[in-house]
C-alpha positions in Angstrom: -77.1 3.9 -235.7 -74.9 1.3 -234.8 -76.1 -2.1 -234.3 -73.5 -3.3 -231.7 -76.9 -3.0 -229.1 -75.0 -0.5 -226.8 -75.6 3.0 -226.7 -73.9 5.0 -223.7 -72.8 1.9 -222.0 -76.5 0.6 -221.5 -77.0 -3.0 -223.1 -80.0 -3.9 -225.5 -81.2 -6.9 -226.8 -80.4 -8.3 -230.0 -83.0 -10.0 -232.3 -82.6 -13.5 -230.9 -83.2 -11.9 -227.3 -85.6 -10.0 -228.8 -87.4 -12.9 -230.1 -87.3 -15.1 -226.8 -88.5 -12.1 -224.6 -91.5 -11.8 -227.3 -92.2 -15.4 -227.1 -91.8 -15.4 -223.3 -94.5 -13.2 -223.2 -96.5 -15.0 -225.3 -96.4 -12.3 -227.6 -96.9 -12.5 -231.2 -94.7 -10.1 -233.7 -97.9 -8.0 -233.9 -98.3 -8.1 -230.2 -94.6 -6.3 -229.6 -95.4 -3.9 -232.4 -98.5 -2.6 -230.5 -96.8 -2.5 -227.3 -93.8 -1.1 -228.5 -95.7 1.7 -230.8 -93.5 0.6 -233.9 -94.9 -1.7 -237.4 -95.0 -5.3 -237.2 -92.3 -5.1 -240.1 -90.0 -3.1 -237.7 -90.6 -6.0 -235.2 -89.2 -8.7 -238.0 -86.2 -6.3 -238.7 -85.2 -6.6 -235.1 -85.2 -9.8 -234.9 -83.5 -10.5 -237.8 -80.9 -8.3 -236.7 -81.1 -6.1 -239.7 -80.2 -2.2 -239.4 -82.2 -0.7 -236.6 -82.1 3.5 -234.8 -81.5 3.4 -231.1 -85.1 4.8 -229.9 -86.8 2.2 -232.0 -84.9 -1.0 -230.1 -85.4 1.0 -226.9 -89.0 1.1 -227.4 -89.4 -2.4 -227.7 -86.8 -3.3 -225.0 -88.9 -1.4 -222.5 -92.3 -3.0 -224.0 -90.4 -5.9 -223.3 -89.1 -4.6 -219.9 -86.0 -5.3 -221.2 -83.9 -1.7 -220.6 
């Protein structure tokens, strides 16, 4: 999947958003992964902006209530 962070014209974050919104919540990486139903090494990927599939970043956008 792309990583442009659009997917039928809806808008996703991108790791640094991902990692503000995580910090926000005063989340840790572990804490997103458990909400989000993914690893905590998925979590990292994100926010590093490395190569990601659209129903994993939409998982943690919505944990993040960020979708």
């Amino acid at each position: 999947m792309s990583q442009s962070g659009r997917h039928s014209g809806r808008n996703l974050p991108n790791g640094g958003e991902i990692r503000r919104l995580r910090s926000l919540k005063g989340w840790s990486q572990d804490d997103l992964a458990l909400n989000s139903g993914c690893h905590k090494r998925t979590v990292e990927r994100l926010e590093k902006g490395e190569k990601w599939f659209y129903g994993t970043l939409k998982d943690v956008a919505d944990a993040l209530g960020a979708s």
